[in-house]
C-alpha positions as YAML, in Angstrom:
chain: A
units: angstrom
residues:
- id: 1
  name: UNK
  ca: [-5.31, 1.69, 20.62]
- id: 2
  name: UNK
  ca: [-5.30, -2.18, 19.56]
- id: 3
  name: UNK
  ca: [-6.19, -3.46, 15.87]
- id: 4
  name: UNK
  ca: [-6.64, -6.89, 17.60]
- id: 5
  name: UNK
  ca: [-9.82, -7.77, 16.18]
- id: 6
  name: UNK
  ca: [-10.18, -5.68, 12.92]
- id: 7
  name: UNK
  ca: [-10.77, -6.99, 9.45]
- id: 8
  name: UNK
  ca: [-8.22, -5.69, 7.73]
- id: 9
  name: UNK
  ca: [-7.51, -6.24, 3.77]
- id: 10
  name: UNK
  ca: [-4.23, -6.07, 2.11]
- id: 11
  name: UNK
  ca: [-3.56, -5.61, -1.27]
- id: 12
  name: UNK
  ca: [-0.68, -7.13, -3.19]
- id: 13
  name: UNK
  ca: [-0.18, -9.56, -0.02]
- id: 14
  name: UNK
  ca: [1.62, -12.32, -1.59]
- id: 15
  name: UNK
  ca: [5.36, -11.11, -1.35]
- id: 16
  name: UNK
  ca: [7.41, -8.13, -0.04]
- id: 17
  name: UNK
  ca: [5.78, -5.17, 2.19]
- id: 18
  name: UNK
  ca: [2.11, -7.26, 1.70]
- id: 19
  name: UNK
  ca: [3.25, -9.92, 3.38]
- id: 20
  name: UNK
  ca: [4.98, -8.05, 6.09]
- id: 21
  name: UNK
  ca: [2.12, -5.73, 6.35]
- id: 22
  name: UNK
  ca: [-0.29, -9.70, 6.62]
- id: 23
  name: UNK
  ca: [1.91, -11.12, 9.44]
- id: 24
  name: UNK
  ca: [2.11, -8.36, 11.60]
- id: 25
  name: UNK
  ca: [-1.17, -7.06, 11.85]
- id: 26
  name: UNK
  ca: [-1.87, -10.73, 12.06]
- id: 27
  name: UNK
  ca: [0.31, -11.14, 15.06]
- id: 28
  name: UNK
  ca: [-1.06, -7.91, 16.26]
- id: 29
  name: UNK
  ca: [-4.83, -10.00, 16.86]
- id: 30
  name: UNK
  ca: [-5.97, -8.50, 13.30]
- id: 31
  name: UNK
  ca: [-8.17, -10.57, 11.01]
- id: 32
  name: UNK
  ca: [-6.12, -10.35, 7.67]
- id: 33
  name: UNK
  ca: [-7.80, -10.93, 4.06]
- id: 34
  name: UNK
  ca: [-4.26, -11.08, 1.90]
- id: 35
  name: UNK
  ca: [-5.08, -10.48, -1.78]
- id: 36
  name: UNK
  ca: [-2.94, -10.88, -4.89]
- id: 37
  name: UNK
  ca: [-2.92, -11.93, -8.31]
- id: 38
  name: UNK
  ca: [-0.40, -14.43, -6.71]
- id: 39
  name: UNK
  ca: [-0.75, -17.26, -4.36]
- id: 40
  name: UNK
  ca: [-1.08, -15.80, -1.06]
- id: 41
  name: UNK
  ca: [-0.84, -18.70, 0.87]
- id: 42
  name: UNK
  ca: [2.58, -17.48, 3.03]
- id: 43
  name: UNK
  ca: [0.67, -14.28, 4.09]
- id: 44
  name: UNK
  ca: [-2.43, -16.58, 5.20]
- id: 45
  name: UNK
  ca: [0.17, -19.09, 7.14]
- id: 46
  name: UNK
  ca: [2.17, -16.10, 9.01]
- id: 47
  name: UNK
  ca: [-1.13, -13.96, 9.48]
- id: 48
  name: UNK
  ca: [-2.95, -16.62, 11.25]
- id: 49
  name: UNK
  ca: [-6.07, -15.44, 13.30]
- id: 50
  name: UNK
  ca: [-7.99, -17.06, 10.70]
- id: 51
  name: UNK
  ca: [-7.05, -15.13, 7.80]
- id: 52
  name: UNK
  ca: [-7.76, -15.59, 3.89]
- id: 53
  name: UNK
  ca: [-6.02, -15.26, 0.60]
- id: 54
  name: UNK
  ca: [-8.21, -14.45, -2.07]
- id: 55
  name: UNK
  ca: [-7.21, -14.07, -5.66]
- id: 56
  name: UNK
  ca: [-6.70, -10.22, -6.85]
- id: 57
  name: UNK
  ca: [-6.26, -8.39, -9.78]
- id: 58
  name: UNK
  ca: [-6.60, -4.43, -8.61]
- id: 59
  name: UNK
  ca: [-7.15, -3.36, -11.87]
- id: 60
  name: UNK
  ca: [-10.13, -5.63, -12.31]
- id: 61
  name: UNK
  ca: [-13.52, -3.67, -10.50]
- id: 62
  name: UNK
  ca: [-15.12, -6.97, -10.35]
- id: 63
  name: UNK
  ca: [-12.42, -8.82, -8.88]
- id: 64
  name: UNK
  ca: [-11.67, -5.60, -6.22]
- id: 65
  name: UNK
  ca: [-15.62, -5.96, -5.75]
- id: 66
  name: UNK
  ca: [-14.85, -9.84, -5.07]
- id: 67
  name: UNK
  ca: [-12.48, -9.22, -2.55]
- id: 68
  name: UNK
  ca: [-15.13, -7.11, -0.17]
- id: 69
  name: UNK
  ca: [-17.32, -9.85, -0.74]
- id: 70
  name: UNK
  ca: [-15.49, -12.95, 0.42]
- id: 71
  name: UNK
  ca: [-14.07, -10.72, 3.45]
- id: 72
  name: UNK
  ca: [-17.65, -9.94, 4.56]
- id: 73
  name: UNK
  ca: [-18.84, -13.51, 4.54]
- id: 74
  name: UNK
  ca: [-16.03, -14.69, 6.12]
- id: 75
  name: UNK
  ca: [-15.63, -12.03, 9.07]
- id: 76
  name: UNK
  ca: [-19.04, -10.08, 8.31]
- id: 77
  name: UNK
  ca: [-17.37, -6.43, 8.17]
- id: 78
  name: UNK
  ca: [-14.74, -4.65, 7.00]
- id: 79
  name: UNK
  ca: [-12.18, -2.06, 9.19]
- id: 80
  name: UNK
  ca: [-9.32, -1.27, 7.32]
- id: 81
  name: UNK
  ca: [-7.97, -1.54, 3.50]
- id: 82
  name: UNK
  ca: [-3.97, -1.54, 2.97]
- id: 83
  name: UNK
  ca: [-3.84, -0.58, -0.74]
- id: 84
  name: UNK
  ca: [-0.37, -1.97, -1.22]
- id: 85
  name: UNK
  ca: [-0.18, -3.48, -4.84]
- id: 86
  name: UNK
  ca: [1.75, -1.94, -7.43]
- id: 87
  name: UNK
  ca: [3.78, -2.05, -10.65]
- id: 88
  name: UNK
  ca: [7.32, -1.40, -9.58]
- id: 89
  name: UNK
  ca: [9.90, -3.81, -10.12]
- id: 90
  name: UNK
  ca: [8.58, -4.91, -13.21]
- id: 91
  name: UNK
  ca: [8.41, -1.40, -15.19]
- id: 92
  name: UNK
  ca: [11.49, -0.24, -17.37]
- id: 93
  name: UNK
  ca: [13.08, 2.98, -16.33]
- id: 94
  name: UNK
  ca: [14.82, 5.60, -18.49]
- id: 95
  name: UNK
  ca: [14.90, 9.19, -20.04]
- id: 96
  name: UNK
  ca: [10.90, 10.18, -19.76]
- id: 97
  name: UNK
  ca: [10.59, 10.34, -23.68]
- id: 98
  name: UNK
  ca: [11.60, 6.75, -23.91]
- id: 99
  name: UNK
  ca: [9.15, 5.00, -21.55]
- id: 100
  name: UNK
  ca: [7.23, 2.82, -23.33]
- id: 101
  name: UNK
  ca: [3.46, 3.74, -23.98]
- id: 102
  name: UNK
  ca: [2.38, 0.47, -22.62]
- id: 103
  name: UNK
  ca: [4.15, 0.89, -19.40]
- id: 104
  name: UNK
  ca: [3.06, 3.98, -18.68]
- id: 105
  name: UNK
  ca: [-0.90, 2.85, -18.88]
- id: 106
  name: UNK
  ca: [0.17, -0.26, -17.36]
- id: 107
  name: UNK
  ca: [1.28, 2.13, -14.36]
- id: 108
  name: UNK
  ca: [-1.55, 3.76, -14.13]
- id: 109
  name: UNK
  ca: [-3.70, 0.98, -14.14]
- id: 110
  name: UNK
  ca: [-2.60, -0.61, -11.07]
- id: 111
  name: UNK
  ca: [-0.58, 1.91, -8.88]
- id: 112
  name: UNK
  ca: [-3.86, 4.62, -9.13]
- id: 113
  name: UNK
  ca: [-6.87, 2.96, -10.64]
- id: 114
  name: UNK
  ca: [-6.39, -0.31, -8.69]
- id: 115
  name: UNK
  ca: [-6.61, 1.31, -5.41]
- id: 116
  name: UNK
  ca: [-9.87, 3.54, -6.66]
- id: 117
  name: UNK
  ca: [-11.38, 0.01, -7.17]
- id: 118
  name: UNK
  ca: [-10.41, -1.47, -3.95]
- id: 119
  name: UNK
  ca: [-11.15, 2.12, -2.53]
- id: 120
  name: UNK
  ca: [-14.97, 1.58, -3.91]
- id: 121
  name: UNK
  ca: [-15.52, -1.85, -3.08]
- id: 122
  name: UNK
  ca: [-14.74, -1.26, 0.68]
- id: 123
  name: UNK
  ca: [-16.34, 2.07, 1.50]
- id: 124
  name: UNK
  ca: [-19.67, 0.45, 1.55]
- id: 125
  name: UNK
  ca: [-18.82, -2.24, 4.65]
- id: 126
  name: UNK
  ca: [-17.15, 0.63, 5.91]
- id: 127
  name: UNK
  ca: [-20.10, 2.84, 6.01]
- id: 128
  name: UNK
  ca: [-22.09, 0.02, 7.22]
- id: 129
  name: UNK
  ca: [-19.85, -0.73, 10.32]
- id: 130
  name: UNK
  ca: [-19.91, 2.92, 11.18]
- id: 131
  name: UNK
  ca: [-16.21, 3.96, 9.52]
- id: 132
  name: UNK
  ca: [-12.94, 2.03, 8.62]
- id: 133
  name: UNK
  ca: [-9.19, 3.19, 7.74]
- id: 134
  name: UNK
  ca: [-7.83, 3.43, 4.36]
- id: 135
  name: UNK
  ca: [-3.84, 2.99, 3.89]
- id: 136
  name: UNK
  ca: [-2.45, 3.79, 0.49]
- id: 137
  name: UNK
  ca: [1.22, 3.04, -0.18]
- id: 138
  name: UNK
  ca: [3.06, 6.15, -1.94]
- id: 139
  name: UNK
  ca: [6.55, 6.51, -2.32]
- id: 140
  name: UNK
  ca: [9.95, 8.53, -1.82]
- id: 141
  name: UNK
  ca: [9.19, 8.39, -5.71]
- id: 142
  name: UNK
  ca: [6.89, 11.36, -5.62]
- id: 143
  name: UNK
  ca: [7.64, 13.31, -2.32]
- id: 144
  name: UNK
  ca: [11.00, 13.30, -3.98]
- id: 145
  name: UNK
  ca: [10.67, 13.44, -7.31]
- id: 146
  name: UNK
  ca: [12.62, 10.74, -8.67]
- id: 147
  name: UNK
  ca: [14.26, 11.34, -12.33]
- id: 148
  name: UNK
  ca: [14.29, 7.84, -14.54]
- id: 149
  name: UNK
  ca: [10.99, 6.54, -13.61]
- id: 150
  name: UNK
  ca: [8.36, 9.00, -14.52]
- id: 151
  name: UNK
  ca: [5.28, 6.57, -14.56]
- id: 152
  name: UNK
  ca: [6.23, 5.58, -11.56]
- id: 153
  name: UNK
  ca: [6.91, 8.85, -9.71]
- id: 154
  name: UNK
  ca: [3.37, 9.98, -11.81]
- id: 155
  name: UNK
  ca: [1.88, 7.39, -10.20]
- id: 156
  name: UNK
  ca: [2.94, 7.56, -6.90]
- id: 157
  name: UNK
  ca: [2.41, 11.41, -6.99]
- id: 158
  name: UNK
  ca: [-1.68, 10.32, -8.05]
- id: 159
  name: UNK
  ca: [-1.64, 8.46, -5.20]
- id: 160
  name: UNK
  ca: [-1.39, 11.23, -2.80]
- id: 161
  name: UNK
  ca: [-4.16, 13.36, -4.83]
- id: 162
  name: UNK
  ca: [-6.07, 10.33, -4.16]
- id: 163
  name: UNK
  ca: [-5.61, 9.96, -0.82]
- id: 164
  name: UNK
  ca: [-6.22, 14.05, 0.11]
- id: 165
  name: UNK
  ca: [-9.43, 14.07, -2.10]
- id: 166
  name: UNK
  ca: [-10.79, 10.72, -0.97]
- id: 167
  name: UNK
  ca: [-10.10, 11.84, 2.63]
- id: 168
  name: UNK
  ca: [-12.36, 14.88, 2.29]
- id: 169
  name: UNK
  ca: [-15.37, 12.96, 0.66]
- id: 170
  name: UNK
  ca: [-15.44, 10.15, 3.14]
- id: 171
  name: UNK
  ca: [-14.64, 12.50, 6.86]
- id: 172
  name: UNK
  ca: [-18.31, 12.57, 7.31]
- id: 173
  name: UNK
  ca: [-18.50, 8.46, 7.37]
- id: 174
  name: UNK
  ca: [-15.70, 8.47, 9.90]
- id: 175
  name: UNK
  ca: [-13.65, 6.61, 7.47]
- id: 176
  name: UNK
  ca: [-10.22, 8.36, 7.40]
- id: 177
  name: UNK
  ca: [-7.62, 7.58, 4.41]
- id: 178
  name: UNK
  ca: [-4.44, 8.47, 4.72]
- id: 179
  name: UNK
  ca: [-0.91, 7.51, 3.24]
- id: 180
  name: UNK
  ca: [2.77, 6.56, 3.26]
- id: 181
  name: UNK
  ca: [5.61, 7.29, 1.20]
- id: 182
  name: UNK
  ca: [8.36, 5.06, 1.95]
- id: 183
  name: UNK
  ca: [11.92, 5.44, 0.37]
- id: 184
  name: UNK
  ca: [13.20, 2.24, -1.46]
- id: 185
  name: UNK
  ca: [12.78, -0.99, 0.94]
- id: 186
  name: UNK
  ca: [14.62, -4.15, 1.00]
- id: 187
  name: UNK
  ca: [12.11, -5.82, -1.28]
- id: 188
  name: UNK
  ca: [12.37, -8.07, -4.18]
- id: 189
  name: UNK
  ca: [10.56, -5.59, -6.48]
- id: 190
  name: UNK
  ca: [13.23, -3.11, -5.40]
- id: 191
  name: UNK
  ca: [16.08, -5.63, -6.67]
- id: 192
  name: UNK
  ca: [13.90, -5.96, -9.98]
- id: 193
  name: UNK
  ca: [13.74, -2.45, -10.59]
- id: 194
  name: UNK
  ca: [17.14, -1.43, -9.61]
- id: 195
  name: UNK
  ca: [18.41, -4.07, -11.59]
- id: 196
  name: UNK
  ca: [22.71, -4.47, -11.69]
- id: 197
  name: UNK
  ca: [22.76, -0.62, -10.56]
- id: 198
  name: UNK
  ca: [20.86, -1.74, -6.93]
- id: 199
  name: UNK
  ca: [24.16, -1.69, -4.68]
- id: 200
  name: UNK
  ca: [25.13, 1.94, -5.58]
- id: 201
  name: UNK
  ca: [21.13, 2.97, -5.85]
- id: 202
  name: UNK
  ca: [20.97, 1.90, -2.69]
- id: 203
  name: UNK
  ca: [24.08, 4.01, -1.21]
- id: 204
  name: UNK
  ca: [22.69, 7.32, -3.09]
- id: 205
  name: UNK
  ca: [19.43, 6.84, -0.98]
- id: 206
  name: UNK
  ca: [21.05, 5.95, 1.96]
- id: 207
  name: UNK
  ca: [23.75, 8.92, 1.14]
- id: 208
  name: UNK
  ca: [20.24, 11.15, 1.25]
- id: 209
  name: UNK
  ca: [18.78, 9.69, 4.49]
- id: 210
  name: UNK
  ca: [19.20, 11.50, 7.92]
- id: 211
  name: UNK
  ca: [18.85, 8.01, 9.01]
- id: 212
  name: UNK
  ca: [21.42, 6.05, 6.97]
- id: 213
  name: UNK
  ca: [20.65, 2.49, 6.74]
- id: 214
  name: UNK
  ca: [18.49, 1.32, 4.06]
- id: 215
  name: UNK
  ca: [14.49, 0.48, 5.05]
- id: 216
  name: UNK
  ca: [13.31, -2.68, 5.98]
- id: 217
  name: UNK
  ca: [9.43, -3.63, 5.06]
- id: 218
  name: UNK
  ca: [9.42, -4.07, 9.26]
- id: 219
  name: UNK
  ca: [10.26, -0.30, 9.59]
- id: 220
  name: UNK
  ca: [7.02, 0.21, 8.22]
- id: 221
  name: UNK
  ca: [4.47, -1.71, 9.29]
- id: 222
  name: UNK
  ca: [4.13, 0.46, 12.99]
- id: 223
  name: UNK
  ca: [3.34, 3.29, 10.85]
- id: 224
  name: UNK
  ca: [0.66, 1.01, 9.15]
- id: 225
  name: UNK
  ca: [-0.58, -0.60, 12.71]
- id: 226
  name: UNK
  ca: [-0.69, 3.16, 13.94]
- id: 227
  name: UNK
  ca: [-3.02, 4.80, 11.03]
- id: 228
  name: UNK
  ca: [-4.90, 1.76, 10.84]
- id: 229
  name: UNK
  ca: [-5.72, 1.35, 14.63]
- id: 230
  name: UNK
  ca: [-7.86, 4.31, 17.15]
- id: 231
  name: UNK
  ca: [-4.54, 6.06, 17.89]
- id: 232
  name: UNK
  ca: [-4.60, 8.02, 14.86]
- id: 233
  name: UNK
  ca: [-8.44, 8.74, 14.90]
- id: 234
  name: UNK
  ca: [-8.55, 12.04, 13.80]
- id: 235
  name: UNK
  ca: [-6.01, 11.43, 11.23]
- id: 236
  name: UNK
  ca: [-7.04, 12.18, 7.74]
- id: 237
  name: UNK
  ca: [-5.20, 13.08, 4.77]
- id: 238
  name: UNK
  ca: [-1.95, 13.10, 5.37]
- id: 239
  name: UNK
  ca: [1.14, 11.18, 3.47]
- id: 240
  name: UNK
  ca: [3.72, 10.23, 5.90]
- id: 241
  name: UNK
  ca: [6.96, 10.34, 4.97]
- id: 242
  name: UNK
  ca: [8.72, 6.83, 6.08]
- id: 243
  name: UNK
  ca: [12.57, 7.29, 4.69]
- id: 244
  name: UNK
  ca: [14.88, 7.90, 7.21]
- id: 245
  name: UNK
  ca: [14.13, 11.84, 6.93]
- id: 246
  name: UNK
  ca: [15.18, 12.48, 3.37]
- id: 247
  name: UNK
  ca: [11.92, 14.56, 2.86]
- id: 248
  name: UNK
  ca: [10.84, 17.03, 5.52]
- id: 249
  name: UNK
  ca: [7.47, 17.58, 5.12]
...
């Protein structure tokens, strides 16, 4: 049920759940490929295991395409794809009529196109290796529905479509795609967003939360190791609610 040995690839690597996601499926025996528009040179360092940062901008096809490529001539396939970069901290809540035009494409772009580029520059190594596992990062956002934030929550919400649909089309490769949707973790992109309101944001989750203590990016990563490794083999499709049981799915 290992991952020691797997190529994996991580999107948005360089800080926050990325690089938690890079050093421990690095310390698991994984072969990590940490991309970012971002220096990713901290995920390399705590992934070890000879990993690689590569430069990363999701929304770019080519440089998605780029990605596969450098991970294939450095480690020759390709096993798993952590489609973990997103807009979040950086977009401007508010009433839904009042979110700018420019952040709502800008959402789009990168929180649901990005990971259909990444998504299409993997699938063939996949294919070629005889089937891989696909990880796409939702959120609380959608499973919840979270008011404030619509581009966001839209996003998020695409993301799951995503992963069902892509699941069904790729079965018969043995490549199995699934997803998480995490409440709000103890990330920097969580104070950004949250802003001067992140204290009592943070107690209104927790408030929510069977489990109340707020998330850690470490909480998560088992649930990564797990879909990503041969214990969860004939797992396909599914979002998996990470936040404390605030959605029962």
């Amino acid at each position: 049920m290992s991952i020691a040995g797997k190529v994996i690839l991580i999107t948005g690597a360089a800080r926050g759940l990325g690089l938690e996601y890079a050093r421990a499926l690095g310390e698991a025996g994984a072969h990590i490929v940490a991309g970012d528009v971002n220096d990713c040179a901290k995920a390399v360092a705590l992934a070890g295991n000879g990993a690689i940062g590569v430069c990363l901008d999701v929304a770019d096809v080519l440089s998605a395409d780029s990605m596969a490529e450098q991970a294939m001539a450095r480690f020759g396939r390709i096993d798993g794809l952590v489609n973990n970069a997103a807009l979040y901290g950086s977009l401007r809540g508010g009433r839904f009529n009042q979110i700018a035009e420019a952040d709502w494409d800008a959402a789009m772009t990168v929180n649901v196109k990005g990971i259909w580029n990444c998504c299409k520059a993997v699938v063939p190594a996949m294919r070629q290796s005889g089937g891989g596992s696909i990880v796409n990062i939702a959120s609380l956002a959608a499973t919840y529905g979270m008011p404030f934030a619509l581009h966001y929550t839209t996003s998020k919400a695409a993301v799951i479509g995503l992963t069902r649909g892509l699941a069904r089309e790729l079965g018969r490769d043995n490549i199995r795609v699934n997803a998480l949707a995490p409440s709000a973790v103890m990330t920097e992109g969580t104070v950004e967003f949250l802003g001067e309101k992140y204290e009592r944001g943070l107690d209104v989750i927790r408030s929510g939360q069977s489990i109340q203590r707020t998330l850690e990016p470490a909480d998560l990563a088992g649930t990564v190791m797990w879909l990503l490794g041969d214990g969860s083999r004939f797992v396909t499709g599914q979002t998996i609610a990470v936040d404390g049981g605030t959605v029962m799915l």
